[in-house]
N, C-alpha and C positions, 0 to 999 in steps of 0.2 A: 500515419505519424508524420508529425508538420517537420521538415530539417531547419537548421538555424544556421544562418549563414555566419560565421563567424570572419572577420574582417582582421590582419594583422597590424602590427604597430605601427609599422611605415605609412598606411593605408590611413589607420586613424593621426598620423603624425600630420600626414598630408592635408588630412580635413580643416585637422586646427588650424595651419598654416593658411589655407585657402582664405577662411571665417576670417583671421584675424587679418590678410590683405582685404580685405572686403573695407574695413572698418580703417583701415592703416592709409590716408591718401599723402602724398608727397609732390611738390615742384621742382625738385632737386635732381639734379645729371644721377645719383645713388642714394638708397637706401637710407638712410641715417640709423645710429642706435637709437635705441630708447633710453630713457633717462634711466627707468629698472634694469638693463640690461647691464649699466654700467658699473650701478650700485653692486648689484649681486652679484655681478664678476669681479670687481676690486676687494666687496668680503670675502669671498669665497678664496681670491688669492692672497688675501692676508691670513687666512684661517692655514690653507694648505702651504702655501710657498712653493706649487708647483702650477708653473709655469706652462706646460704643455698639455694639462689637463685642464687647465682652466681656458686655454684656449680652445681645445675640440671639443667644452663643452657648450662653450656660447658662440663658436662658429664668429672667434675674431681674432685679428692676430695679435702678436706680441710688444709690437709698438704701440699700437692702441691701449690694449693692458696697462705697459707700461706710462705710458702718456694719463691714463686717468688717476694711475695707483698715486703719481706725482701730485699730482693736481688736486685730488680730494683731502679735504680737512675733516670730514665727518660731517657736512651739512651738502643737503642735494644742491643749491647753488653754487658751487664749483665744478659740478659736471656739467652744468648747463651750457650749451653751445654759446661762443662768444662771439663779438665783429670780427670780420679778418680784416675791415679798415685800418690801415698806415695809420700809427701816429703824426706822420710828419707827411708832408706835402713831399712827393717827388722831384730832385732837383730839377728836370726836365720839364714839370709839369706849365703849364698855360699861366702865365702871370698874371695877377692882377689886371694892369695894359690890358690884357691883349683883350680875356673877359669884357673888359667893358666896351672895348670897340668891337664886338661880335654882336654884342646885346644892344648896343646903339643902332648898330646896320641892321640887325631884326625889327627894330622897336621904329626905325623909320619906314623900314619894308619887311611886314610881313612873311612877304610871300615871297621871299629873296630863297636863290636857289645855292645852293653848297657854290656850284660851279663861280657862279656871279659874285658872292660873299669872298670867296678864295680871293677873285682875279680884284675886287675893292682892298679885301687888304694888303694884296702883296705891291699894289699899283702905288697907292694914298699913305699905308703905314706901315710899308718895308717888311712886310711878314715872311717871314722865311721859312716857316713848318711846313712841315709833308702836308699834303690833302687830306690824309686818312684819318693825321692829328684832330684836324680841322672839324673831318666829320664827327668824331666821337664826342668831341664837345658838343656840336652840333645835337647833334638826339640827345645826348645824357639833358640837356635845357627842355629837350621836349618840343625841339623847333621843326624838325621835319615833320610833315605833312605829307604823305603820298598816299594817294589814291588806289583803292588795287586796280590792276589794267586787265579791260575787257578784250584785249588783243589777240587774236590767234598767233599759236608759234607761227613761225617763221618758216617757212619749206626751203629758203635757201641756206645751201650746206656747203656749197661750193665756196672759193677763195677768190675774190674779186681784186681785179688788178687796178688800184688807184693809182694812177700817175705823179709823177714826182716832181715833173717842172708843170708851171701855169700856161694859160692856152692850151691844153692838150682836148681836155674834155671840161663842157658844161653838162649839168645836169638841168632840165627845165621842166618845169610842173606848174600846176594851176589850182588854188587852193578859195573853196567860197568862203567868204568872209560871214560870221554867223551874223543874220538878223537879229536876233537876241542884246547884239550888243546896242543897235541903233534907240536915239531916246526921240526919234521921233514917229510920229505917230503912224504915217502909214510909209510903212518898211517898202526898203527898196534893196534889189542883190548885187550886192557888190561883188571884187575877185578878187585873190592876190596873186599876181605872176611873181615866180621864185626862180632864180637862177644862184646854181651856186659852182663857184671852181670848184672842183673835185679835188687837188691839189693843194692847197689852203682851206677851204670850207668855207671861204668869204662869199657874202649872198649881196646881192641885189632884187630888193623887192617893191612890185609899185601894184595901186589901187585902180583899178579899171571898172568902168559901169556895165562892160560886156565883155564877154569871152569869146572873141572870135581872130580869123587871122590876119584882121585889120591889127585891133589888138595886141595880139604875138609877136608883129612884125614892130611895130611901133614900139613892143617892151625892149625886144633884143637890139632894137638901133639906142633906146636906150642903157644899155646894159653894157654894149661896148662903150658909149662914152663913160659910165664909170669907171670901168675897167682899164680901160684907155691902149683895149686891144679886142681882135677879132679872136676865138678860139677855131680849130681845127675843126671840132668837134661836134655837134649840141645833141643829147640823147633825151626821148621825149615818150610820152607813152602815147596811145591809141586816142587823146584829143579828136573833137573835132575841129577842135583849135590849131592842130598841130600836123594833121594828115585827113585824107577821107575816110570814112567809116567806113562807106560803099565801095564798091566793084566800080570804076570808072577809067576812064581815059584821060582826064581833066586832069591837071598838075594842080598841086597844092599851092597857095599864092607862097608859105611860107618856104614849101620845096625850090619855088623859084627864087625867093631870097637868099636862100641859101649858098644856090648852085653858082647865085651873081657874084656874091661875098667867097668863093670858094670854102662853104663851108660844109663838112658831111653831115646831113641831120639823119641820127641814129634811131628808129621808130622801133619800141621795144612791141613784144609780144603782148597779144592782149591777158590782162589778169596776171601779170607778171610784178610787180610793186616794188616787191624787194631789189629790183635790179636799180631801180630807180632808188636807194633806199637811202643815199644821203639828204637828197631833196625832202624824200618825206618822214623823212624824222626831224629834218628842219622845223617841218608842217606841226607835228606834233609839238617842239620846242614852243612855237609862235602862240599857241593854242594854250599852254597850261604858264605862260611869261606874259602873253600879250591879250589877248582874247576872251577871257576868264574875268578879264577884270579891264575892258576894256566898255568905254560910253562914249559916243561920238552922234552927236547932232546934223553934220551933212557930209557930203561926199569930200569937201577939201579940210574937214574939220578931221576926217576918216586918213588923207594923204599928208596930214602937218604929222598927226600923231606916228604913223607909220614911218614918215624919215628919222621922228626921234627913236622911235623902236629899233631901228636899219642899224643907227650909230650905235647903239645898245647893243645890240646880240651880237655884233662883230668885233664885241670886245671880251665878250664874256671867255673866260680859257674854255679847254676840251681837253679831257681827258686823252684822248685819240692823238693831239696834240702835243703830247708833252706839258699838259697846263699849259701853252699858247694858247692866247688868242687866236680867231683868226687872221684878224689887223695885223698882228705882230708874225704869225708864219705868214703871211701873204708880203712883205717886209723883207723877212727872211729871207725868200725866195727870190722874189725881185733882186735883191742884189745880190747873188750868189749867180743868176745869170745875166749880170749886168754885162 
């Protein structure tokens, strides 16, 4: 004799519920009603005028109830969900002005960055709003652009002590300039030597046809004439531009540079990047502002463009900053230890 499994309410209640999620999809933070669910709880609590049963019958609450009992005329277009769109414009909201100066500065430069957009208009047309204002304008237009990043996290966890007055510490790095950008025919490797104060984040950057510590030595005697000071410091990675790769006895010409200028050059661990990480997030700034969209025909066609770049990102604010510049905290600084 065959047995029949016989299945209770909750069990078949559950089925239905499951079927009908199947069939039910949503992009909503919750649930929504349905438009039946609303109709036939507002008759049903017109029929009964009980209140509490009409809520544990449809699994809603009393404001809602009430909220639809109000609102229905007897036609399903009154329960239908409405905009929650403002009548009126926010007193605070983005003025006309300013719209059109955000869309002019996009429509000139594409590829202009939140950061750079900020520091033009509070620089040129006295803009006072927060950044974050800025940004939501920003994407609601459909102006950002970002790429997803192929990046590994980051292993450093630690808290890094950035110095507070200028001279203390340089950061220096060495960055290949892409062949991709060159229009002439048979590509040649260029380099871009990066120093940046630690202090300010103000950079000095120049094009070189080799990487070596003729090179290095020659950037950094340049790097103090802009700066228009020697630093304590210079912290570098495992170059061979920068130290020996090898087990040797031989001094590095740049160690000897150093030692003559009293300067300490700091030679990080090999595979260590993040220590080095304001230089190379510099790298990466240069790369999606300069590089991406960059065409250059010869080596001095490659070092015109690069000095306009130079006065360019040393203007742009920083977050990390306080929305300064660097120009403007390297400024700051200066004269607070004048």
């Amino acid at each position: 004799m065959s047995s029949v499994k016989i299945e209770s309410p909750q069990t078949i209640q559950q089925k239905g519920l499951n079927h009908f999620m199947k069939d039910y999809t949503t992009n909503k933070r919750y649930c929504p009603h349905l438009l039946e669910t609303k109709l036939h709880a507002v008759a049903l609590y017109r029929q009964t005028k009980d209140i509490s049963f009409v809520c544990r019958r449809y699994h809603i609450s009393k404001a809602s109830l009430m909220r639809w009992n109000k609102a229905y005329d007897g036609t399903k277009e009154s329960l239908m969900p409405k905009s929650h769109r403002p009548h009126s414009q926010h007193p605070n909201a983005h003025t006309e002005q300013e719209i059109k100066w955000i869309k002019d500065y996009h429509r000139r430069n594409p590829n202009i960055s939140i950061c750079e957009l900020y520091g033009k208009l509070r620089e040129e047309k006295a803009y006072s709003r927060h950044p974050g204002s800025l940004y939501r304008v920003f994407v609601r237009f459909g102006f950002r652009q970002k790429a997803e990043s192929t990046k590994k996290k980051s292993k450093h966890t630690g808290k890094y002590d950035t110095p507070t007055g200028l001279g203390i510490k340089w950061q220096l790095d060495l960055k290949y300039v892409p062949t991709a950008c060159q229009s002439a025919k048979e590509k040649e490797q260029f380099y871009q030597y990066t120093v940046i104060e630690e202090a300010s984040r103000k950079r000095f950057i120049y094009a070189y046809q080799e990487h070596s510590s003729y090179s290095t030595i020659d950037f950094i005697k340049r790097s103090i004439t802009y700066f228009g000071y020697a630093p304590k410091e210079i912290q570098t990675d495992c170059g061979s531009e920068f130290t020996h790769t090898a087990k040797t006895k031989r001094v590095h010409p740049f160690d000897v540079f150093c030692k003559r200028y009293h300067i300490l050059h700091h030679v990080l661990r090999p595979r260590t990047p993040w220590h080095n990480g304001k230089v190379e997030r510099s790298h990466r700034n240069d790369q999606e502002r300069f590089y991406n969209y960059l065409s250059f025909y010869s080596f001095a066609d490659l070092q015109e463009q690069m000095k306009r770049y130079l006065r360019r990102s040393n203007n742009i604010p920083m977050a990390v900053l306080g929305w300064k510049s660097p120009a403007q905290k390297h400024r700051e600084l200066e004269s607070r230890h004048a």
